[in-house]
Each structure stands twice: as C-alpha cells, then as structure tokens.
C-alpha positions as a printed NumPy array, in Angstrom:
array([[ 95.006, 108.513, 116.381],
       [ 93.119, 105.919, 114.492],
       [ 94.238, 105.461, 110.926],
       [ 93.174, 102.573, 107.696],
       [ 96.156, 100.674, 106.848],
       [ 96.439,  97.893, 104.082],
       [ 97.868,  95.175, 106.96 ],
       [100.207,  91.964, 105.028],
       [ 99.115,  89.946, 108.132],
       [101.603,  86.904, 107.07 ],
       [103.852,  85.739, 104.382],
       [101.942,  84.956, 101.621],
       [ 98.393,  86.459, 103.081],
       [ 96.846,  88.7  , 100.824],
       [ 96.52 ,  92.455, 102.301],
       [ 93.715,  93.677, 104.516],
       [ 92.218,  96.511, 105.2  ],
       [ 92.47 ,  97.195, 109.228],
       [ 92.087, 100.223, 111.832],
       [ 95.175, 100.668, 113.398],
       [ 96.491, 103.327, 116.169],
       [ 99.421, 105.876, 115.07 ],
       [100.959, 108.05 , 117.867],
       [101.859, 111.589, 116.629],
       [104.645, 113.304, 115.242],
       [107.342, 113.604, 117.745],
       [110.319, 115.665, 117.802],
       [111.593, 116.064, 113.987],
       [108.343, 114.253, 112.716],
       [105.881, 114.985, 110.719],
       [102.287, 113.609, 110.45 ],
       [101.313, 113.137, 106.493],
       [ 97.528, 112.458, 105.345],
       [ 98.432, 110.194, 102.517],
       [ 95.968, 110.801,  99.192],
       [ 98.049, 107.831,  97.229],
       [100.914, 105.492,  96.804],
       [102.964, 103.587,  94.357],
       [103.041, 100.166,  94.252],
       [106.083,  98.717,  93.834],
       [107.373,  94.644,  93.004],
       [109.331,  95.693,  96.279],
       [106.154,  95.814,  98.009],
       [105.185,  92.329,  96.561],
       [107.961,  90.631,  97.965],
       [108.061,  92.074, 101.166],
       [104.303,  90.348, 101.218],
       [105.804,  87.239, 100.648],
       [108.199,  86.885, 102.745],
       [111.283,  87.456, 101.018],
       [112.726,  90.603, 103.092],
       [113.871,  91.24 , 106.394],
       [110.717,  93.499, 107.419],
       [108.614,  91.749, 109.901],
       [105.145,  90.708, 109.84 ],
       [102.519,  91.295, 110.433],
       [102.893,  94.974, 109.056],
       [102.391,  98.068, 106.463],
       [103.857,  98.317, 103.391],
       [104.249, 100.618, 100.757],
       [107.256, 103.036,  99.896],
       [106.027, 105.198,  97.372],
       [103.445, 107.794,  99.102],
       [102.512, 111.21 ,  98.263],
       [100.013, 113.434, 100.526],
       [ 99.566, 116.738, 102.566],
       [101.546, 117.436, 105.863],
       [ 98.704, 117.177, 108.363],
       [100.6  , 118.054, 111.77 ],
       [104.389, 118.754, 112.868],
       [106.139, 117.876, 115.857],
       [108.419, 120.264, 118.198],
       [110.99 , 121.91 , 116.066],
       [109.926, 121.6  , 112.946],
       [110.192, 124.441, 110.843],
       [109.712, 122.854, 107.124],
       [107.52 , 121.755, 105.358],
       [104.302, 123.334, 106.458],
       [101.165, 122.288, 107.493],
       [ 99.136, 121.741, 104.379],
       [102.222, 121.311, 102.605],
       [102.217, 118.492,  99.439],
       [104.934, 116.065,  99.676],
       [106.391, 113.123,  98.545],
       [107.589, 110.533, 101.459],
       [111.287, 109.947, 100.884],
       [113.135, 106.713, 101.91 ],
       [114.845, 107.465, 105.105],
       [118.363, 108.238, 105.98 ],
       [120.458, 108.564, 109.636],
       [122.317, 112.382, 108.387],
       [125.559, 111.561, 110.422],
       [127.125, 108.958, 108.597],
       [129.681, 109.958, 105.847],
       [127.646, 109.077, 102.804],
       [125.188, 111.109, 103.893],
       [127.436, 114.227, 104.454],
       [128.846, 113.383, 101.263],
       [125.087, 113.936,  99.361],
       [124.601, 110.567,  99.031],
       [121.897, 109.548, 101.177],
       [120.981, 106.299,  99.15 ],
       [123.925, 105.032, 100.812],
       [123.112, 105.566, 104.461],
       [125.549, 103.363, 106.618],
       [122.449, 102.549, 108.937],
       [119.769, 102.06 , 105.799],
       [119.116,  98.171, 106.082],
       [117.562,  98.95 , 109.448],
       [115.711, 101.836, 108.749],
       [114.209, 100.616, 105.93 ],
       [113.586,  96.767, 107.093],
       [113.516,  97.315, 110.929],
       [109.815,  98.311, 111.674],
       [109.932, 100.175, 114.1  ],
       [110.354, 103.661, 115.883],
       [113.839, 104.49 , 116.344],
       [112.981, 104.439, 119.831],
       [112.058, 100.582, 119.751],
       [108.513, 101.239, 120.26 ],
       [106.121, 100.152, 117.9  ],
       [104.806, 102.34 , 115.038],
       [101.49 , 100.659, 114.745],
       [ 98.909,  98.738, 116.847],
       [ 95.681,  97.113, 117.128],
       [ 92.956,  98.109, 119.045],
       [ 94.141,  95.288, 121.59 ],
       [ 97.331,  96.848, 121.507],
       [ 99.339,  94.147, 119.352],
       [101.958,  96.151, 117.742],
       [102.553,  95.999, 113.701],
       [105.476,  96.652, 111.946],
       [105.51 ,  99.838, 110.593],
       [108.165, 102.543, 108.356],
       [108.394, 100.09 , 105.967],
       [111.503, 102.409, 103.726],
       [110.852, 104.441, 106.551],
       [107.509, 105.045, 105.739],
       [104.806, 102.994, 105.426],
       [102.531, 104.099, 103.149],
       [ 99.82 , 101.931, 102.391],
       [ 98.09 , 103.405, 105.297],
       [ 95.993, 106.94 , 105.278],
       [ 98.261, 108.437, 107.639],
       [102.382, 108.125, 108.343],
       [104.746, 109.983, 110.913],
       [108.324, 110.039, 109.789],
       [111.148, 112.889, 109.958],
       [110.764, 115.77 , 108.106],
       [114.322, 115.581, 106.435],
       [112.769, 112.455, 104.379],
       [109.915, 115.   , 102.664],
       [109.814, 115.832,  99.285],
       [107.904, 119.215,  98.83 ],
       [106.209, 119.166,  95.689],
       [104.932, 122.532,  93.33 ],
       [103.617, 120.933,  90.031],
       [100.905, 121.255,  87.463],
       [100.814, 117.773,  87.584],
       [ 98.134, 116.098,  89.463],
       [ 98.945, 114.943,  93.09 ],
       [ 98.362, 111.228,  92.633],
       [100.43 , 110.719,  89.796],
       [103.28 , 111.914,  91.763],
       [103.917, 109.337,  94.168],
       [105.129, 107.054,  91.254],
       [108.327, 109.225,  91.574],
       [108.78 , 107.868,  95.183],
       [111.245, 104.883,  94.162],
       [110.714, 102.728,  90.853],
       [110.546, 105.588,  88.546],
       [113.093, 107.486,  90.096],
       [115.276, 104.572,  90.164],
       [114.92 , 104.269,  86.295],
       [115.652, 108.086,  85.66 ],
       [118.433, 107.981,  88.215],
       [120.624, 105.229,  87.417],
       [120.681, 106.965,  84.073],
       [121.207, 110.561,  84.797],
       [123.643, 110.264,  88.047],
       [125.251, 106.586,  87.497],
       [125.58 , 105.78 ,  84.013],
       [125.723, 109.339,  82.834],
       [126.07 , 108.706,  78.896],
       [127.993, 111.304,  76.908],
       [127.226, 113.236,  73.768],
       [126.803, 110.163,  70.812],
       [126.531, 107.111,  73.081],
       [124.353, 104.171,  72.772],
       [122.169, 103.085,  75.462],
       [120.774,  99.797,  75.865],
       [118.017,  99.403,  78.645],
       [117.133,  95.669,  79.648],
       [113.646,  95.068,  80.979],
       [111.377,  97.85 ,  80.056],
       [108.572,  97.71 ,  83.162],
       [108.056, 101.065,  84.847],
       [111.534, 101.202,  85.824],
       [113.008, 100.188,  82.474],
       [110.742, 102.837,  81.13 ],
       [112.213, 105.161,  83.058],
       [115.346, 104.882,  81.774],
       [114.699, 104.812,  78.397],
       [112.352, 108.343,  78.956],
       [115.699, 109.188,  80.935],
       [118.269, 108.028,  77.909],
       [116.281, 110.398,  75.304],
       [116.88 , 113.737,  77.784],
       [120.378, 112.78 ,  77.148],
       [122.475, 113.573,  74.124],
       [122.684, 109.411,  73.65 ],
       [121.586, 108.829,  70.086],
       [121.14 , 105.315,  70.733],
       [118.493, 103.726,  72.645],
       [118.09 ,  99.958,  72.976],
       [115.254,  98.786,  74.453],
       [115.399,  94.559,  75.2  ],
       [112.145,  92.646,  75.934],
       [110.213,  89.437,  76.229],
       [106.661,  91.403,  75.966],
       [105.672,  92.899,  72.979],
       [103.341,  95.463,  74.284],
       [106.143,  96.601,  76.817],
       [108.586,  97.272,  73.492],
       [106.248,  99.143,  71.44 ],
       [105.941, 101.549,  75.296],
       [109.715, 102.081,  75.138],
       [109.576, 102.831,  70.902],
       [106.938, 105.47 ,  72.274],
       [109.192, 106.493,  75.207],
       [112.14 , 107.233,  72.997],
       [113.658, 103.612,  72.325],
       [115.473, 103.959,  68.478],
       [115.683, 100.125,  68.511],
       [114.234,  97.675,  70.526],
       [115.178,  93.382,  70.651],
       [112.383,  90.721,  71.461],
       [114.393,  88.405,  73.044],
       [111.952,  85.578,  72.372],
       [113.84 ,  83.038,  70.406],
       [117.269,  84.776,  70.342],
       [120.089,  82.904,  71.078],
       [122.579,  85.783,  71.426],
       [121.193,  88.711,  73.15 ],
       [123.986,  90.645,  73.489],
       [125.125,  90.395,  69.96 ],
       [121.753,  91.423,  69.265],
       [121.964,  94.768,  71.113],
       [125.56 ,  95.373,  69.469],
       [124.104,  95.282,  66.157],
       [121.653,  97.528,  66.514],
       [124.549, 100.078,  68.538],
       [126.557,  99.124,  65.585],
       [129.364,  97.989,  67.914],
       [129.244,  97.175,  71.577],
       [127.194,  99.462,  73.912],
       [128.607, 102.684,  75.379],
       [126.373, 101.813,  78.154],
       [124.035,  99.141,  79.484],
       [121.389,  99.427,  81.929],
       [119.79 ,  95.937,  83.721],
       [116.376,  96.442,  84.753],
       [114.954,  93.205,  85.772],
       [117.933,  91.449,  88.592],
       [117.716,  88.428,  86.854],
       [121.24 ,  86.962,  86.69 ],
       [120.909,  85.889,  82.99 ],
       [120.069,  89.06 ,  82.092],
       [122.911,  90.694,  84.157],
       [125.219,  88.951,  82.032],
       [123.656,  89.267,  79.175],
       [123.939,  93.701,  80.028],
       [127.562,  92.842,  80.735],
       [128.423,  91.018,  77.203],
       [126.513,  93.806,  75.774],
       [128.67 ,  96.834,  76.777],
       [132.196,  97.617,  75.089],
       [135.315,  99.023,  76.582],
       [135.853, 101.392,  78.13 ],
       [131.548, 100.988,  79.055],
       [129.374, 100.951,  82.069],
       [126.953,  98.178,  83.15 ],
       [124.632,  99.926,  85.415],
       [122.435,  97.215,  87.397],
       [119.387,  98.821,  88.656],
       [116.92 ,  95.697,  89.668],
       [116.83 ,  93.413,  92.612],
       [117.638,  90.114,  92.25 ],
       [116.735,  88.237,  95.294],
       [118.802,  87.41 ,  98.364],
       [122.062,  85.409,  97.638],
       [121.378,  84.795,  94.016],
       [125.123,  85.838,  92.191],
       [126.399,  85.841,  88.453],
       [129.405,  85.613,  86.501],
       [130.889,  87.426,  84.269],
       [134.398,  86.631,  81.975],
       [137.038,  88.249,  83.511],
       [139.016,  89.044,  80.501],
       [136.309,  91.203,  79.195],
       [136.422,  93.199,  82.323],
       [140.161,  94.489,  81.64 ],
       [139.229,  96.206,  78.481],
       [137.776,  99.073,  81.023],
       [134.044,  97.7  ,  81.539],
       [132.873,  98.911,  84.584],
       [129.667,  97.129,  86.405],
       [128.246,  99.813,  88.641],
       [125.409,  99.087,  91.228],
       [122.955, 102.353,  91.761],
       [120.134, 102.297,  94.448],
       [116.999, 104.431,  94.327],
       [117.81 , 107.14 ,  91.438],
       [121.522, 108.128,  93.516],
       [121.914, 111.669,  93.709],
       [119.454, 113.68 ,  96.485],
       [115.718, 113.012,  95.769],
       [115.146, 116.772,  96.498],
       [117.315, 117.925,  93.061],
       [116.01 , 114.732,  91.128],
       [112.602, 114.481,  92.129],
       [111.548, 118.848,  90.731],
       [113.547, 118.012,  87.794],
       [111.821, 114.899,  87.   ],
       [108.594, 116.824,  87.139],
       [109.649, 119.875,  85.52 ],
       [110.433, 117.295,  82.577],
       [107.42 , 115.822,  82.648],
       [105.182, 118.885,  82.772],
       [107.536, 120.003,  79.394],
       [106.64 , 116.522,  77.766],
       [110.072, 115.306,  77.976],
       [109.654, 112.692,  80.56 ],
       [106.034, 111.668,  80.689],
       [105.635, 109.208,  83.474],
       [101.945, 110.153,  84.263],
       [101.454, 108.071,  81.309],
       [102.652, 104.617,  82.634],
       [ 99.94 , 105.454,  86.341],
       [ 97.111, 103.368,  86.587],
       [ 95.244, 104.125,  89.18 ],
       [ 93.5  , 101.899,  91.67 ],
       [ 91.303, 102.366,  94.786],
       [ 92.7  , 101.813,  98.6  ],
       [ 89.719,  99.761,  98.666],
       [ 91.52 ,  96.593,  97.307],
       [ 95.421,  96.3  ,  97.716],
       [ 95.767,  93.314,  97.008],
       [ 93.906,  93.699,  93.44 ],
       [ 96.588,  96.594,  92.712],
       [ 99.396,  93.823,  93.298],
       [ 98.255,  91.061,  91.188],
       [ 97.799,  93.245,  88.391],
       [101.282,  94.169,  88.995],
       [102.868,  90.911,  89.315],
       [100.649,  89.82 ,  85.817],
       [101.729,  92.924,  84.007],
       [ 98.372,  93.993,  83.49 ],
       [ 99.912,  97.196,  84.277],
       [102.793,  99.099,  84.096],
       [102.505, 101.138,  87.648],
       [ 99.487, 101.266,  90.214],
       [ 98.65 , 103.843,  92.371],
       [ 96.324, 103.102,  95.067],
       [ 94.311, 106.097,  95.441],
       [ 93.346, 107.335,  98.927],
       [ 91.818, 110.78 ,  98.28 ],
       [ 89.901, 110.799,  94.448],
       [ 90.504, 114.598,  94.414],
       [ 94.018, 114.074,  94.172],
       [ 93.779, 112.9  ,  90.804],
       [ 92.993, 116.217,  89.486],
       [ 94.68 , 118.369,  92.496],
       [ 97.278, 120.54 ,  91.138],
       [100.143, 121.591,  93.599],
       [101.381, 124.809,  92.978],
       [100.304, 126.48 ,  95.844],
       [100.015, 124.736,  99.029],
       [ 96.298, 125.066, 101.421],
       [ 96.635, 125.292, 105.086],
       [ 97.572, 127.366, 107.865],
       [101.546, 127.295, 107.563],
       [101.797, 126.358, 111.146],
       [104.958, 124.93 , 111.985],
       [106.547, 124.53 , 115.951]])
C-alpha cells in the first residue's frame, strides 16, 4: 500500500515528506492508521546520526492511531481498535518472561535494526529503494505502520486521542522510573534533575506518591515554575550555583531519599549522585550519548547509595500506560498539559522547536479529529483472523 512518511534522508538532512510502499500485516501483525505521534530528543538524534538505525529511514517512536487491518491469527486488538504503538520486544527471552520487557535480550536490534524480522525491507520507494523502517519497532512518523500485535497498547480514555501518544516513551519514562525504579516510601524527598517533558513526568509522578519532598533542579526558569505547578515543593536554578548538590540537600533538609537524573549529562549525573544520602537511590533516566562515562567517589557509595539505570517507564506498558491515564483524567497526572501540537505537514518544524525548548512535547498531528476524539468505545467492524 502507499503510505506518507516523514523520510530523515541523511545525517543531518532535515525530514521530508515522501510516498513510500508498506506491505501488509503478516502473521502476528497488525496494520495501524496513525492520527499522531510524539516527538521525542530520541528522534532528533537518530536524525543526526548519532544511533545505530540506518539511513535513509522513518522515525518516530511515540504513535497513537486506530488498528486498520490484522494479519492471520490475530485475535486482539480489533479492527477499529485505538492504540498506542509500544516499543517492541522478542517474548522468549527471560526478561521478558520475567515482565520485564524493557529489557529484551534482542532489543538493540529491534529497535535500531530497520528492518522486517525477515530481512526484508519495511519501506520503499516507488523505484523500489528500500528505507529503514520500525524505528523502536515502529516507525511512526509515517500515516501507516505494521508491527506485532503484542507491542499494542489498547486505549479507553476520555482523553483525546492525540494527546495520548505522548505516553508512548518520554512521558512514560518520567512516570516510570519513579513509580517502578525509584519507588519512594511514605516521607521521602525527591529530587528530579532536568525538568523537560520527562523531568516533568517525574515530578507529576513524585506528587502521586506519599514523598513530601519534591526537588525540582533547573537552568530555565520557565521550566521551574512548570514543575512548582506540577507538584515541585522546592525547586534550584542552578545558574550561578557552585554546589548543586548541597543545594538540593538543603532544601530536603538532609541528603535526598532519592534522586532522579533527567538530562544524561555526566555533570549532572554526579551532581544526582552527591545529592542522594545513604541508604538512597540515584535513578538515571536520560541518555547520555554513546561512550560518554562519569565518576562518582567510591566511598560515598558504601554508605548504601544505590545508582539504578531504568529504561522506558520499567514495568509492562499495558499496567502503566491505563494507570497513567486514569490519573490524568482524575487531575492527578496532567500530561495533556505539557502537548503541543503540530501538523504532519512540517516535521522538521516540530523538532527544532524541540531542540530550542520552545516547547515542552510536540505531537505531530496526522488526523485533526483526533484532537477532540474520545476513546471509550472503539468504531469498526471487530474483525479479527
């Protein structure tokens, strides 16, 4: 079938809209009409250059849309179905029998390798030039996307459809590392470092806890005064502080029960480090880039600290993902809040506004009626195979 696709032709080449061919859902697949999709500062460096997926290809990781078709076997979700397009994961491996998908033994390849697990390619040209495709096993900057069916969210809110796909890794990430990693106990002080959409995330997360003490740390201003709103009881502007981490203990009157780093810059891992007391948990949550490393002071370490990675929100996106939006249609977790919307039309707009901070989190928007489309029925026929 013929499908739009936002195309990164080469590192460092803005995105372009192209018409691409997509075979059907095969065995296991399902065929999704995307109506939006996150944007993510994942997608931004894949553009550049500075992952393993291969270009020329499709991006995006955070799509939400209706189940268009189903291939043989399939028996859920539906056609007509709304979902939310789930990273992938193999099923076999131990970490996935063990409920913890985010740590599929084969996930660099299916979320890097581009292709069909066949080999085959997932998209081509009219001339028949493949490009990469699944990117996080999906690919969603594109109108359509075929991927398993395990990897679909179904989704029943109030909340409009569009607004959803910003659960599909960055938010979720946030909310995640909080509520399944770092899991702070009745009293505990929380001290969240970077407060973009993730950051936010955690802090929303943080205040559905029984912490009583939120830190939010900050370069930007505007970003702090978000995070005061989002449930932050304190918040440092690190602008012109020498000691960061003393900083944050002040305000937690003692070291924190539990830091979370946001942002993957090393600095600021070690500033989240300082920051947390014994027996506490550093939970790192951004991306630095490839082969950076940091250092902490051993010593420190013995007293019980604990420096805990946590990929895409942990847990099973299926129990996370209706949670998070049962919080947010109760007002406890309002992440519609942080969406700015943006058309398909222009991609590459949506990313620079990103990478400036003009915004907290695009959403390219496929389908404008998904920005008031509720979900808690589903349309369609219900066919399945």
């Amino acid at each position: 079938m013929r499908v739009t696709a936002a195309v990164a032709p080469a590192p460092d080449h803005p995105l372009r809209l192209e018409e691409l061919r997509l075979d059907g859902p095969g065995p296991g697949e399902v065929l999704v009409r995307i109506v939006a999709s996150g944007v993510c500062r994942t997608d931004a460096d894949a553009r550049s250059g500075r992952s393993a997926f291969p270009l020329p290809g499709v991006l995006g990781h955070e799509g939400v849309g209706r189940v268009l078709d189903v291939g043989p076997g399939v028996r859920s979700p539906a056609v007509g179905e709304a979902v939310l397009l789930g990273w992938p994961a193999c099923g076999r491996c131990r970490h996935c029998r063990g409920g913890r998908p985010r740590y599929c033994a084969d996930l660099p390849g299916l979320l890097f390798g581009g292709r069909r697990p066949d080999g085959g390619a997932v998209f081509r040209r009219a001339d028949g030039t493949p490009v990469a495709g699944r990117f996080f096993g999906q690919s969603s900057f594109a109108s359509h996307a075929v991927l398993p069916a395990e990897a679909l969210v179904p989704v029943r809110t109030s909340l409009p459809l569009a607004a959803v796909a910003a659960l599909g890794c960055g938010i979720s990430a946030g909310a995640g590392a909080v509520l399944y990693a770092a899991r702070p106990e009745p009293g505990a002080s929380v001290a969240v470092f970077g407060v973009g959409a993730v950051g936010l995330a955690a802090v929303m997360a943080a205040r559905c806890t029984a912490a009583t003490t939120i830190v939010a740390v900050d370069r930007d201003p505007a970003r702090l005064a978000l995070a005061r709103r989002y449930g932050a009881t304190h918040t440092v502007d690190v602008t012109g502080v020498r000691n960061v981490a003393r900083a944050v203990r002040e305000h937690c009157d003692g070291p924190a029960d539990v830091t979370v780093e946001c942002t993957g810059d090393p600095r600021v891992v070690r500033q989240a480090v300082d920051a947390v007391g014994m027996p506490g948990t550093c939970c790192l949550v951004g991306a630095a880039r490839p082969g950076e490393t940091f250092a902490v002071d051993q010593q420190t370490m013995l007293r019980g600290k604990r420096i805990q990675g946590s990929l895409g929100g942990e847990g099973r996106p299926e129990e996370l993902v209706p949670a998070l939006l049962r919080l947010a249609e109760q007002g406890r977790f309002p992440f519609p809040e942080l969406v700015a919307y943006r058309s398909f039309d222009d991609p590459e707009a949506a990313l620079a506004d990103l990478l400036a901070g003009a915004v907290v989190k695009p959403v390219l928007v496929l389908e404008p009626a998904a920005l008031t489309a509720r979900t808690d029925g589903c349309e369609g026929s219900g066919r399945s195979r």
